[in-house]
N, C-alpha and C positions, 0 to 999 in steps of 0.2 A: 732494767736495761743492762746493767754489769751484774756477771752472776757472784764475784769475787772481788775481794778489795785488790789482791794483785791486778786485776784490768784495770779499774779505776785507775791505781797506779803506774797501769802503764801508759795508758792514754793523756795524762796528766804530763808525765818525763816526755814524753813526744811532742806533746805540742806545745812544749816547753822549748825543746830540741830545734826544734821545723820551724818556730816565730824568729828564736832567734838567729838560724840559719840563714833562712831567707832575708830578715831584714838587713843582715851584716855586709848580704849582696849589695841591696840596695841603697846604700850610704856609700858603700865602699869606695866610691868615687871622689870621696874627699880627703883632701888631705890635710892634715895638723901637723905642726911642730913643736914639739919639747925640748928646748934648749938647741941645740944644733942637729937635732936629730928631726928626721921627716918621715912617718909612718901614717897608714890610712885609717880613717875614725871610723873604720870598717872591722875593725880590730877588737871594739869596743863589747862587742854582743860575746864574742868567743869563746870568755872564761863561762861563761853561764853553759857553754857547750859544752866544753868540758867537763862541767861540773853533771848535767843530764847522761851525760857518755857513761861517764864511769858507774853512777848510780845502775844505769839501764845495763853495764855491762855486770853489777853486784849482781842484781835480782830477774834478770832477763837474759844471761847469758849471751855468749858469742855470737848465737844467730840471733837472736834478737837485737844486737848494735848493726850488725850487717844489715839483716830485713830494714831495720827503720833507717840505716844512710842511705841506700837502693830510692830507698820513698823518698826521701829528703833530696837527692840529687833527682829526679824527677821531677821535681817538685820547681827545683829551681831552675833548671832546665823550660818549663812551663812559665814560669816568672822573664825568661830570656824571653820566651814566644813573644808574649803580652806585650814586654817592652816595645819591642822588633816592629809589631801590627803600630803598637802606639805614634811608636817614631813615625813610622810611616806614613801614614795618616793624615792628611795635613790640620794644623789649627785653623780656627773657622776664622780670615782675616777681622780685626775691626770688635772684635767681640771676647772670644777667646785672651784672661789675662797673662796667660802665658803665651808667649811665641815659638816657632816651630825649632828656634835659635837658641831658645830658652833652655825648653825640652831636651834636645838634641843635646846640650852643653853638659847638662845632669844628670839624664838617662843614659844617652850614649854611651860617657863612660864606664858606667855600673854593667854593659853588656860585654866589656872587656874582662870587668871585673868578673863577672859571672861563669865566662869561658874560664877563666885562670881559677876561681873557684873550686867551678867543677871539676877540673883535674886534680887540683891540689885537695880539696875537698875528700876525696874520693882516695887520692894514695893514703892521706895523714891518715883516717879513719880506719880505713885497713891496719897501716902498720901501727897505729895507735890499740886494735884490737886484739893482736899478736900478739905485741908485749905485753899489754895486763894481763892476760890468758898464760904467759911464759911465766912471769912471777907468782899468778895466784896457783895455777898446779905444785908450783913449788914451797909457796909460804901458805896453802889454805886461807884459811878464815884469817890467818895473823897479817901485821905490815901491810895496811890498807895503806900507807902513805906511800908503801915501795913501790905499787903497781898504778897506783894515780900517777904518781909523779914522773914514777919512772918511764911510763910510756906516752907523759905529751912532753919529757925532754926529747926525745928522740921525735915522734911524730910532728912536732909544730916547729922542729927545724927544716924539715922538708916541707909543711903548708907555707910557713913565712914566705920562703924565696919563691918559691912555685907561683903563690899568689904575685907577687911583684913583679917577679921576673914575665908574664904570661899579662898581667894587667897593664904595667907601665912602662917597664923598658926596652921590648920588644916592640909595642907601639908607638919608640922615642917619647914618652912623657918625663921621662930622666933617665939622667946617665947612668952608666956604669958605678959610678961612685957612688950615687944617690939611692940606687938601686943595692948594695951593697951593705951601707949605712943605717939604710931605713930595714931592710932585712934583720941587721942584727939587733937593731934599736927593736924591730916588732914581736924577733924572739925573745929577747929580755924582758918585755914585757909583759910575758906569754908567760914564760918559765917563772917570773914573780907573782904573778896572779895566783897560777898556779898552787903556789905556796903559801898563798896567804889564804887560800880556798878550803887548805886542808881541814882545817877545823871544820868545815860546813859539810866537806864529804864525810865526815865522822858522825857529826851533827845528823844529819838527811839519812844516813845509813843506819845509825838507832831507831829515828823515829819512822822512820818505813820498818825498819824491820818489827817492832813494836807493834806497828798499825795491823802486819799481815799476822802475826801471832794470833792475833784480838780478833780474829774474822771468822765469824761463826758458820758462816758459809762456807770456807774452804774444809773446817773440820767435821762438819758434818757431808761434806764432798767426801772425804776421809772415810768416813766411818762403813761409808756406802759402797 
């Protein structure tokens, strides 16, 4: 089926990528609190995104993160449909254990979410591919932490508020403050993860690299 352990491997980082894209949508309508701070448990899939990005941007290059956000923002895009049709639809009265009230109250908001998503989605990814692309020309093979890190400090301060700002306080679900608050409470949280992730993109970057070494496939692809 796979002629190469690099497909495998890339098939693998994508649909790693694309579950937890998509599901991040679909929760995204709720909101949690930590201490005084208010951010969406929509937040919670993200670092695992980042963590596939950077991998897929190691061994699959620039167009390879682009090609698969293109899919992935279609993707979700197709997930908004689905909702859309759902809501619509009415529940069957008397039978159906969810009601149309129900629905509407969970769903609904996640296709806020999902518009605010898609945008934010789609700039962070970009400009989150620029900069590891600007550091790694510059540092090669060295300072994998510089081009991880350094490029979702900058890209997921522009998804944070995009998502919020596009999800919840444009549709009055909070204020200004709240909106604000929860912004920087979501990139702190982002930016932490972040750091604590490091080790595993070192981690996942040996043993992929290791795996494609070992592939008798690709070096007799080679030889040919």
């Amino acid at each position: 089926m796979f002629k190469t352990r690099k497909e495998i491997v890339f098939v693998i980082l994508a649909g790693i990528f694309i579950t937890n894209a998509v599901v991040a949508e679909l929760i995204g309508g709720k909101l949690i609190q930590i201490g005084p701070f208010v951010m969406s448990i929509g937040i919670l899939p993200w670092p695992i995104v980042f963590l596939t990005t950077d991998l897929i941007n190691e061994y699959f290059g620039e167009k390879g993160v682009k090609k698969l956000s293109f899919i992935t923002a279609c993707l979700i895009a197709y997930a908004f449909l689905i909702l859309f049709m759902a809501i619509v639809i009415p529940a069957a009265k008397g039978i159906s254990p969810v009601n149309d009230e129900q629905f509407q109250a969970v769903f609904g908001q996640s296709m806020w979410i999902i518009v605010g998503s898609l945008i934010a989605f789609m700039a962070s990814q970009l400009i989150d591919v620029w900069i590891f692309w600007f550091f790694k020309r510059r540092t090669g093979e060295r300072k994998i932490w510089l081009r991880t890190t350094g490029s979702t400090v900058i890209s997921q301060l522009f998804d944070s508020f995009i998502v919020l700002g596009i999800a919840f306080w444009l549709p009055g679900k909070i204020d200004f403050d709240t909106f604000i608050s929860s912004g920087l409470t979501g990139y702190i949280f982002k930016l932490t993860v972040a750091v604590v992730l490091t080790p595993l993109i070192y981690a996942g970057h040996h043993l992929i690299k290791k795996y494609l070494e070992n592939d008798p496939n690709s070096q007799n692809k080679d030889q040919e």
